[in-house]
C-alpha positions as CSV (number, residue, x, y, z in Angstrom):
1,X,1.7,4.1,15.7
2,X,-0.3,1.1,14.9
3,X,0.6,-1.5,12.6
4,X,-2.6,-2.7,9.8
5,X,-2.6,-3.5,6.1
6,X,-2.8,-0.7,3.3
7,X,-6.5,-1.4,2.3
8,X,-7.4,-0.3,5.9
9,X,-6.2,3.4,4.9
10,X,-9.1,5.6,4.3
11,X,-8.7,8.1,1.0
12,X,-6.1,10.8,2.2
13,X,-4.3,8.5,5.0
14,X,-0.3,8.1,5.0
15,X,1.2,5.3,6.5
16,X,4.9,3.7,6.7
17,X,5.8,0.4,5.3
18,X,6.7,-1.8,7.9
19,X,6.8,-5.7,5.8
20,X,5.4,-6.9,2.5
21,X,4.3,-10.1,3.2
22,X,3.9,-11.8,-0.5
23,X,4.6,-14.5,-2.5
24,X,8.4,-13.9,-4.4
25,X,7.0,-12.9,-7.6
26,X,3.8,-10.3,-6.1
27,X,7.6,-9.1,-3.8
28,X,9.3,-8.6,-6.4
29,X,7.0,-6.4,-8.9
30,X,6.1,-4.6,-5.8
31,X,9.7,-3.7,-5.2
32,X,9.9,-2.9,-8.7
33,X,7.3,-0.1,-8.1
34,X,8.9,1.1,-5.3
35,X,7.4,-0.6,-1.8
36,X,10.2,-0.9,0.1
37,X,10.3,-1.1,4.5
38,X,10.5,2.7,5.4
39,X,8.7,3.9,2.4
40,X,5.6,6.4,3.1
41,X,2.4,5.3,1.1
42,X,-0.5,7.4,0.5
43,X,-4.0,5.8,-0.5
44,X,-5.3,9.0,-2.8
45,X,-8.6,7.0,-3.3
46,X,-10.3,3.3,-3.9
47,X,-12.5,2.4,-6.3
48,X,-16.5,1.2,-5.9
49,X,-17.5,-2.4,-5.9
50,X,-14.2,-3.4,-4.3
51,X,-12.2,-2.3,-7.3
52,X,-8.6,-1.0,-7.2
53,X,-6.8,1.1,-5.0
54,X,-5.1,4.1,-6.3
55,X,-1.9,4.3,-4.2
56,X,1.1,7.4,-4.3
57,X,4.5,6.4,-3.0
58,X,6.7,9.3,-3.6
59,X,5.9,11.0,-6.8
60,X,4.0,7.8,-8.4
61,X,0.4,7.4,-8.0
62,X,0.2,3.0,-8.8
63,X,-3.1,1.1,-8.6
64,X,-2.8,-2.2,-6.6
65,X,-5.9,-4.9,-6.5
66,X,-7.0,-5.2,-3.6
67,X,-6.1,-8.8,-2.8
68,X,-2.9,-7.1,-3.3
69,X,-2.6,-4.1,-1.1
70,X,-4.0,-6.4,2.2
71,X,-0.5,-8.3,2.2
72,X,1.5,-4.8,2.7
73,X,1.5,-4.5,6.4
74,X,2.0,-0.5,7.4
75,X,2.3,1.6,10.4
76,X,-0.2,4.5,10.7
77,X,1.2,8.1,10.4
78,X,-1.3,10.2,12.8
């Protein structure tokens, strides 16, 4: 497995969480929504002109900026 940021998925990817590496409040809401280490992430699609990322984790599809999704740091499910 190799280790990259979430906005390097392509639409249809799965990778593992592996760090979140954010400022405490951006941690925290993140947490909130359920990015936790060990958690597998999905990107179900991103938006044109560098708009938002649709992400699923578990059963909730979230949308993250992409500013955002570069500072959660996953492992690559092949």
């Amino acid at each position: 497995m190799s280790s990259t940021t979430l906005i390097s998925l392509k639409p249809g990817e799965i990778g593992i969480i592996a760090a979140l590496h954010a400022e405490e409040d951006l941690y925290h809401r993140l947490a909130a929504l359920g990015f936790r280490t060990g958690k597998q992430v999905c990107l179900v699609r991103g938006a044109r002109f560098a708009g938002p990322l649709q992400v699923r984790i578990g059963t909730t599809d979230v949308m993250l900026r992409r500013r955002d999704a570069q500072k959660i740091e996953i492992q690559r499910s092949f």
